[in-house]
TIROMAR-135036 format. One line per 3 residues: for each residue x, y, z of N, C-alpha, C. Coordinates in Angstrom, 2 decimals. Layout:
BEGIN
X:Y:Z:X:Y:Z:X:Y:Z  ...
This chain:
BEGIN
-189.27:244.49:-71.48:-189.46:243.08:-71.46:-188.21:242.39:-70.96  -188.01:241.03:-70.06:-186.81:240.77:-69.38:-186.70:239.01:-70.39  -185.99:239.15:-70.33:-185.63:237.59:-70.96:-185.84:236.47:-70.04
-186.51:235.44:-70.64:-186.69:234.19:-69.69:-185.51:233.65:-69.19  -185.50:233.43:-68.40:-184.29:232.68:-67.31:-183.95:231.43:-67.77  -182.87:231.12:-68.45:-182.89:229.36:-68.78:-181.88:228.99:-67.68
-182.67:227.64:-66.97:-181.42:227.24:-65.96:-180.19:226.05:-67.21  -179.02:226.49:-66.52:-178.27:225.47:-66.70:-178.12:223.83:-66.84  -178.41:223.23:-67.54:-178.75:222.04:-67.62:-177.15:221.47:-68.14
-176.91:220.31:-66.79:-175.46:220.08:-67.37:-175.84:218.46:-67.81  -174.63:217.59:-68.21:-174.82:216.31:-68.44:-174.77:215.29:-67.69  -175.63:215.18:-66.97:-175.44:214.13:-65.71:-175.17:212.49:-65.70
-175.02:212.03:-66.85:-174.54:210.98:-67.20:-172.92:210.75:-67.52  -172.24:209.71:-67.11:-170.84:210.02:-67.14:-170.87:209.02:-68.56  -169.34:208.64:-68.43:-169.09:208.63:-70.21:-169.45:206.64:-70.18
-169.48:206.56:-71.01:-170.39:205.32:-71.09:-169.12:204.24:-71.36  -168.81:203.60:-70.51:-167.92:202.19:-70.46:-167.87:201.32:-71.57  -169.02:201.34:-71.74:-169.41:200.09:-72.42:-168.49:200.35:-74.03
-169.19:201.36:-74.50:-169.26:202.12:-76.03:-167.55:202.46:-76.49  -166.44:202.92:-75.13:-165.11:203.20:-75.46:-164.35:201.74:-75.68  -165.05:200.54:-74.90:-164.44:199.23:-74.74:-164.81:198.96:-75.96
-165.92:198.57:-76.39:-166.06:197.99:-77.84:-165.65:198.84:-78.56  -165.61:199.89:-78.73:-164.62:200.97:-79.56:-163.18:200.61:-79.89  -162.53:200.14:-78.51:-161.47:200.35:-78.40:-160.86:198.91:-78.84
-161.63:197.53:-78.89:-161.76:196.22:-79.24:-162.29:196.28:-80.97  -162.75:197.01:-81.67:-163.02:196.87:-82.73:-161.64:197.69:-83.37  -161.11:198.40:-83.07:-159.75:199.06:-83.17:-158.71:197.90:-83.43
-158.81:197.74:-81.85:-157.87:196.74:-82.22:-157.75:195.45:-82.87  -158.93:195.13:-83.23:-159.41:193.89:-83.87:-159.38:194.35:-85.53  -159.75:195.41:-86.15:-158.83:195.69:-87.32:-158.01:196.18:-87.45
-157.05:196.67:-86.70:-155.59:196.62:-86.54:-154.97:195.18:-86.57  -155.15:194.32:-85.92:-154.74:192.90:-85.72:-155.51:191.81:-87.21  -156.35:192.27:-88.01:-156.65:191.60:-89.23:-155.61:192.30:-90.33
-155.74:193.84:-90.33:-154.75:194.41:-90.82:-153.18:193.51:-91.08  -152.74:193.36:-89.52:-151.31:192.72:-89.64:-151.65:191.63:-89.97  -152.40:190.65:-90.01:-152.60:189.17:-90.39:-152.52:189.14:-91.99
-153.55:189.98:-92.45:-153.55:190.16:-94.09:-152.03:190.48:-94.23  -151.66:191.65:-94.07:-150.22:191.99:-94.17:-149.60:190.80:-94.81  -149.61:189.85:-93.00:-147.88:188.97:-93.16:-148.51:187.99:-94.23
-149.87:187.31:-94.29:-149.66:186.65:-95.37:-149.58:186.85:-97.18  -149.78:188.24:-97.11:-149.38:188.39:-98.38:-147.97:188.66:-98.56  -147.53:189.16:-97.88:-145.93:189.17:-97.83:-145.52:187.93:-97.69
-145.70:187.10:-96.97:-145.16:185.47:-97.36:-145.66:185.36:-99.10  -146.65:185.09:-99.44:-146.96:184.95:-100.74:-146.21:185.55:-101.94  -146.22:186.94:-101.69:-145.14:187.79:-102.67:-143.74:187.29:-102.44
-143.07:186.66:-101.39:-141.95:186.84:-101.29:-142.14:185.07:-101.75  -142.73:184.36:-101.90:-142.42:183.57:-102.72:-142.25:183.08:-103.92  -143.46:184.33:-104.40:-143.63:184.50:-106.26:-142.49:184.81:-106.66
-141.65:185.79:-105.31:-140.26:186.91:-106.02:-139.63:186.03:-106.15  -139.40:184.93:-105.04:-137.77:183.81:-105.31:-138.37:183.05:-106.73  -139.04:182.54:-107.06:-139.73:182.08:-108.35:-139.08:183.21:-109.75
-139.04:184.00:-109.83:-138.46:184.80:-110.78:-136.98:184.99:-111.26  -136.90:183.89:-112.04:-135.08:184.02:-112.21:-134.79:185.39:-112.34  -133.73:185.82:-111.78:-132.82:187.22:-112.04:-131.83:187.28:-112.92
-132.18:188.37:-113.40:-131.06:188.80:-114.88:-129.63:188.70:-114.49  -128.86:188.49:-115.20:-127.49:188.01:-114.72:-126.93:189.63:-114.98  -125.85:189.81:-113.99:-125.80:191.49:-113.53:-124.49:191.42:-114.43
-124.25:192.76:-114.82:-123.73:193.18:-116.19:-122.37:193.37:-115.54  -121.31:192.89:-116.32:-120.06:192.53:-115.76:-118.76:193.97:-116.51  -118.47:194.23:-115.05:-118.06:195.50:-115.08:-116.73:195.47:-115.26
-115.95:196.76:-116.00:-114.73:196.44:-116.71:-113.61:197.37:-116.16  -112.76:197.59:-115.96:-111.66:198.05:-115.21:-111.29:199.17:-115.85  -110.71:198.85:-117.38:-110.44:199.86:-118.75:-111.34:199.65:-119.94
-112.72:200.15:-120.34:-113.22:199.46:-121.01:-112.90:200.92:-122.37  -111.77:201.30:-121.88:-111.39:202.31:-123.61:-111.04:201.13:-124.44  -110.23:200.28:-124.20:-109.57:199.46:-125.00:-110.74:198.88:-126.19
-111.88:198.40:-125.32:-112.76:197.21:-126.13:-113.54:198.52:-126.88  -113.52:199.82:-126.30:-114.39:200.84:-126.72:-113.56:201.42:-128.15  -112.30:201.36:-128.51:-111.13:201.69:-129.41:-111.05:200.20:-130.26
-111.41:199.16:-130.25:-112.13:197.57:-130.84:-113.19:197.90:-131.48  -114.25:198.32:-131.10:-115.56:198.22:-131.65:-115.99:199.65:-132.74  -115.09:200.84:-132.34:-115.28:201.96:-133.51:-114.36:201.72:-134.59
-112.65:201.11:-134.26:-112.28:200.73:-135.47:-113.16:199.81:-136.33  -113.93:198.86:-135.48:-114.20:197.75:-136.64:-115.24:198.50:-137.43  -116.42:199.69:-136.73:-117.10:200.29:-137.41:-116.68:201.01:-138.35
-115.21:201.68:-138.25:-114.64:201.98:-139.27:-114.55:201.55:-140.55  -113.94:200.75:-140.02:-113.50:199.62:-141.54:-114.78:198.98:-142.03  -115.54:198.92:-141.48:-116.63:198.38:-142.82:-117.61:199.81:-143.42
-117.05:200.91:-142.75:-117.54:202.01:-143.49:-116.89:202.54:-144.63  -115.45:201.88:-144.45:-114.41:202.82:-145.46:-114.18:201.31:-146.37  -114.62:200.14:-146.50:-113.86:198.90:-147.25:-115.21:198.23:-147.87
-114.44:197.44:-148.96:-115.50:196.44:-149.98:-115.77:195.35:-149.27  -116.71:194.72:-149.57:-117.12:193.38:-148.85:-118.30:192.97:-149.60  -118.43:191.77:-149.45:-119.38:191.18:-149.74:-120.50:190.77:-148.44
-121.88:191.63:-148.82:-122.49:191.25:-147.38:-123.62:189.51:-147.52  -124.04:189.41:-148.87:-124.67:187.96:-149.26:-124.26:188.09:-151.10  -123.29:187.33:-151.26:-122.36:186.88:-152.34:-123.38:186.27:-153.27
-124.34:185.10:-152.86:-125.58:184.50:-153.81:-126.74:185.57:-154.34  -127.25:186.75:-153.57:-127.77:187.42:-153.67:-127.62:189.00:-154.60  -126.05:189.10:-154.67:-125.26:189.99:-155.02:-125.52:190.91:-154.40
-125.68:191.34:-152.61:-125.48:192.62:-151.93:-124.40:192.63:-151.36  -123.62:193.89:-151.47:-121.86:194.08:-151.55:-122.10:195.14:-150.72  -121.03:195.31:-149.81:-120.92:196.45:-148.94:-119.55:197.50:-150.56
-119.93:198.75:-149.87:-118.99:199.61:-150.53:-118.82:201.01:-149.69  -118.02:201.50:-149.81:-117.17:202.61:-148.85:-118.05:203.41:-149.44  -118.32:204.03:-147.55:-119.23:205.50:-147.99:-119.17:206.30:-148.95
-117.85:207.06:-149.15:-117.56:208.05:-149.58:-117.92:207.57:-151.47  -117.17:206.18:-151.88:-117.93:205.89:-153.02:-119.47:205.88:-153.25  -120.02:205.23:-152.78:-121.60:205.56:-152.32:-122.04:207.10:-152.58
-121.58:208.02:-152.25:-121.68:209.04:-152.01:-121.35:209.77:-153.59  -120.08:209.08:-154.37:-119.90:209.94:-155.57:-120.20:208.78:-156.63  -121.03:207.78:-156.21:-122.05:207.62:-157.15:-123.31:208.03:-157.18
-123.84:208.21:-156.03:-124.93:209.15:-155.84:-124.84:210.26:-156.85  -124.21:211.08:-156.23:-123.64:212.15:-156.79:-123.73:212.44:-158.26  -122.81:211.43:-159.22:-123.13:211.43:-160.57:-124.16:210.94:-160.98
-124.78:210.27:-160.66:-126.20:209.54:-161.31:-127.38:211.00:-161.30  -127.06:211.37:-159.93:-128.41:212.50:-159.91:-127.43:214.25:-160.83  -126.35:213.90:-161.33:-126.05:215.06:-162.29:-126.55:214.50:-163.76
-126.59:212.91:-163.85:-126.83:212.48:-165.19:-127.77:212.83:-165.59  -128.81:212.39:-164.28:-130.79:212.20:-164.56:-130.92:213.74:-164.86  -130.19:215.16:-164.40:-130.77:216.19:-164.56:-130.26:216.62:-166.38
């Protein structure tokens, strides 16, 4: 048995003008809405942003051991000294280490 002969059938129509132009116009026509949306939201945002006061920028120190050797002594001293923290109320600051050996004896008493 021989196989039927298929002739070659090519595409005799060339490429269609019409279909790449409006193709190529709808492209560029949302490309060009694209940038329109774009710039006006970027105008918009960039006006909300100037609207937003800015935090005042944190002011930087040359030697800051000094103020850093200020602020652990003072933590010191109200860890190790008496004070009165509300005098009407009677709450008194008292040095850790007392704190500590009254603790201490009260929970040898209770046992």
């Amino acid at each position: 048995m021989s196989e039927p002969q298929q002739s070659a059938q090519h595409e005799t129509a060339g490429i269609h003008v019409r279909g790449v132009v409006l193709g190529a116009a709808a492209i560029a026509l949302g490309i060009g809405l694209a940038a329109l949306a774009s710039y006006f939201l970027w105008k918009r945002w960039s006006v909300q942003a100037e609207a937003v006061p800015s935090a005042a920028s944190p002011e930087l120190q040359s030697a800051p051991q000094q103020e850093r050797a200020r602020y652990f002594a003072e933590k010191q001293h109200l860890l190790t000294s008496w004070g009165w923290i509300d005098k009407q109320r009677g709450i008194a600051r008292i040095p850790v280490d007392e704190a500590m050996r009254i603790m201490a004896s009260t929970t040898r008493e209770q046992k």
